[in-house]
C-alpha positions in Angstrom: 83.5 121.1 94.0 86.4 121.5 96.0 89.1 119.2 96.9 88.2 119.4 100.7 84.6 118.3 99.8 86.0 115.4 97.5 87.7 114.7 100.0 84.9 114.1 102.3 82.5 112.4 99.6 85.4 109.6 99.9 85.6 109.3 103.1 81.5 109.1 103.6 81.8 106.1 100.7 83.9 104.0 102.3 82.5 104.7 106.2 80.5 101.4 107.9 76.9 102.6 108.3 77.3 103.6 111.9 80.4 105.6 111.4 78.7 108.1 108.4 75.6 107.8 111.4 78.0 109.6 114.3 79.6 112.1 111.3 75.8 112.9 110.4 75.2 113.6 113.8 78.4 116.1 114.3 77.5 117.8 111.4 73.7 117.9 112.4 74.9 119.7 115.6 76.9 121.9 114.4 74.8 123.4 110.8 71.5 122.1 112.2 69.8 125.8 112.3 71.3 127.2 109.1 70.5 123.4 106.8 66.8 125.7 106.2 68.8 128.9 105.4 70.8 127.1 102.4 70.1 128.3 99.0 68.7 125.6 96.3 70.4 126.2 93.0 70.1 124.3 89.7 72.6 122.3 88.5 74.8 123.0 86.2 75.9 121.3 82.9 78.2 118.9 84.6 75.9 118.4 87.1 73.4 117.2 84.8 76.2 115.3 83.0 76.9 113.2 85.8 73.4 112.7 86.6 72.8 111.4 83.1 75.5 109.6 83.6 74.5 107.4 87.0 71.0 107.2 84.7 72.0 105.8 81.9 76.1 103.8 83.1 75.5 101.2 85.8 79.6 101.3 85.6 80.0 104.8 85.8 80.3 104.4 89.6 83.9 104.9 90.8 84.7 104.1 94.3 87.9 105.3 95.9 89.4 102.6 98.2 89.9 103.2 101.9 93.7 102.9 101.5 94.0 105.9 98.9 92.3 108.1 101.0 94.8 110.6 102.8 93.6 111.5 106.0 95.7 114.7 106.9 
């Protein structure tokens, strides 16, 4: 994943409900027709790591706080 999309994940994770509701919505209208074109691919081994990982570690969660975001 790239930094930019890091980047985004954190921002989404620390938005109020109605906030990642308007984001949703610009990103809806922009990628709307294409979302069906999108290619499924399996995950990978650190995929499944991580997945394994929110299984089987209730702490494994990590949260980055609003104030170490940088929004440039």
């Amino acid at each position: 994943m790239t930094a930019v999309k890091e980047k985004i994940l954190g921002a989404v994770t620390v938005m109020s409900n109605s906030d990642a509701e308007e984001f949703w919505e610009l990103i809806s209208k922009k990628y709307n027709p294409s979302w069906n074109e999108i290619e499924e691919v399996s995950p990978d081994e650190l995929d499944l790591q991580m997945l394994k990982a929110i299984e089987d570690d209730p702490e494994c969660h990590e949260f980055t706080k609003e104030s170490d975001i940088s929004w440039e």
